[in-house]
C-alpha positions in Angstrom: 92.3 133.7 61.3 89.1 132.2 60.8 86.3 133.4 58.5 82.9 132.0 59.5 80.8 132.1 55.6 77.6 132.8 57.2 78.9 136.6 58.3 78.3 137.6 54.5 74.9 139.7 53.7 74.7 140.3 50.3 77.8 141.4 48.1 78.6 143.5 51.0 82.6 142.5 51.6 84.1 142.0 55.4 87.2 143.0 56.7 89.2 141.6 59.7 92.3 143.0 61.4 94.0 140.5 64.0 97.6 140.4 66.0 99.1 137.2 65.2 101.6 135.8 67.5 104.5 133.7 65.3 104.2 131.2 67.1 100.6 130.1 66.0 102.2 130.5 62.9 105.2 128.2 63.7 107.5 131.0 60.9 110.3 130.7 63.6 112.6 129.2 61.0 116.5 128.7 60.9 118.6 132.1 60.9 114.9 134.1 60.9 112.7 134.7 63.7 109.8 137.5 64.5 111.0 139.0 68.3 107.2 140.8 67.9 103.3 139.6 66.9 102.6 140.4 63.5 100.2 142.7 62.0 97.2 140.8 59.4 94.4 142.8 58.2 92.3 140.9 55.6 89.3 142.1 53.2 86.9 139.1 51.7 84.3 138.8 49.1 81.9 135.9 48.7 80.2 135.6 45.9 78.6 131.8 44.8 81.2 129.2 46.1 83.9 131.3 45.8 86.0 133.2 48.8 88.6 135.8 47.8 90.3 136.6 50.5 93.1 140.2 50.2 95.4 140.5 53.1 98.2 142.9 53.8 100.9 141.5 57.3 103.5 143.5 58.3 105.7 143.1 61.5 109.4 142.9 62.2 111.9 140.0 61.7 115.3 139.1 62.7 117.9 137.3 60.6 121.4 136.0 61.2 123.9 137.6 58.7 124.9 134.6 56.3 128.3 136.2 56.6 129.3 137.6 59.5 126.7 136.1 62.1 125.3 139.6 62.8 121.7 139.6 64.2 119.4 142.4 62.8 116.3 143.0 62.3 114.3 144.5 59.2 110.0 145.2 58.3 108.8 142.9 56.8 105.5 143.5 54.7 103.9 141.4 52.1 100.4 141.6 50.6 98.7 138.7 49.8 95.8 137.0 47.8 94.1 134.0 48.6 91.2 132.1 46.4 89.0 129.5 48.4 86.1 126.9 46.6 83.7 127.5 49.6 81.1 124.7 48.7 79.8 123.0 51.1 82.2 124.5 53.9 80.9 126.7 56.8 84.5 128.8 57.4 87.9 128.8 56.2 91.0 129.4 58.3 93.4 131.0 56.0 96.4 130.9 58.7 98.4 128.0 56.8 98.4 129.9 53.5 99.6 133.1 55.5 102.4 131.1 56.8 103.4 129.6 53.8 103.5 133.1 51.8 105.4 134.6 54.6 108.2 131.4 54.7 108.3 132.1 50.7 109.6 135.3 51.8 112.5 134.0 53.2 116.1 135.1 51.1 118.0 132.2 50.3 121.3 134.1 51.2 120.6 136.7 54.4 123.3 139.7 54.7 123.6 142.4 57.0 124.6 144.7 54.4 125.0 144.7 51.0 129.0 144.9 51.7 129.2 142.8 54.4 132.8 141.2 54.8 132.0 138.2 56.8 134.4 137.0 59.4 138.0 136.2 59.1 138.4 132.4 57.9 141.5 131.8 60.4 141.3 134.0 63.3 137.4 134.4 63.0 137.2 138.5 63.6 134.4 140.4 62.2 136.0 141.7 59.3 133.0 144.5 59.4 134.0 146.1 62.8 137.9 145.0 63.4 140.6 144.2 61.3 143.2 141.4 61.6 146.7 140.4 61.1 146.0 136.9 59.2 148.3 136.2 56.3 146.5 134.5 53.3 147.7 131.0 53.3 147.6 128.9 50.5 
C-alpha cells in the first residue's frame, strides 16, 4: 500500500482499505502460509514531516502442528502502528513494515491444540486420532 503525501488537505486524516494478496507480501514462511488475501484497512495523519499511519489486517492462516504434522488453520488479526519522517519524500509504501509485523506474529512452537500428543516416535501414528501398540524402549 502506497500513500501518495500530496492526498492530505488540512488535518483532515485518510483512510485506505486494500485486499493484499500474500504473496506481494512474500509472509509464506516455513510451517505458516495464508490459503486467502488478507484484509488491511489503514487510517493516516500528516501533520509537519510526520506520517502516522494506524492499520488493522486480518485474514486466515494455516500452520503445520509442531507435533503431530496436522494442518489447520486459525484468524489471524493484528493492529498495527506505524511512524514515518516524511521530509522531503512524496509517498511511503508501508507494505515492508506490514510484513514484518505480521512475520513477528509467528509462534515459535505451533500446536494444533493445546493437548496435542504428537505422533508416535517408533511407529509414527497420530497419537491424537489412533492409538498404538509401541512398547517404550529404552
Amino acid at each position: 500500500m502506497k500513500i501518495q503525501i500530496n492526498q492530505f488537505k488540512g488535518d483532515k486524516s485518510l483512510t485506505f482499505e486494500e485486499e493484499v494478496s500474500p504473496d506481494d507480501l512474500d509472509i509464506d514462511i516455513g510451517i505458516m502460509h495464508f490459503p486467502k488475501p488478507l484484509y488491511l484497512k489503514a487510517e493516516a495523519w500528516k501533520s509537519d514531516n510526520d506520517l502516522t499511519v494506524e492499520a488493522h489486517v486480518e485474514g486466515e492462516r494455516a500452520f503445520t502442528c509442531s507435533l503431530c504434522l496436522e494442518e489447520f488453520n486459525n484468524v489471524f488479526e493484528k493492529d498495527i502502528t506505524l511512524h514515518y519522517d516524511i521530509k522531503g519524500l512524496d509517498s511511503v509504501s508501508i507494505d515492508q513494515d506490514v510484513r514484518d509485523e505480521i512475520l513477528l506474529e509467528h509462534p515459535i512452537r505451533v500446536l494444533c491444540r493445546p493437548d496435542c500428543r504428537g505422533l508416535c516416535p517408533y511407529c509414527g501414528a497420530n497419537l491424537n486420532t489412533e492409538s498404538c501398540d509401541c512398547q517404550v524402549r529404552e
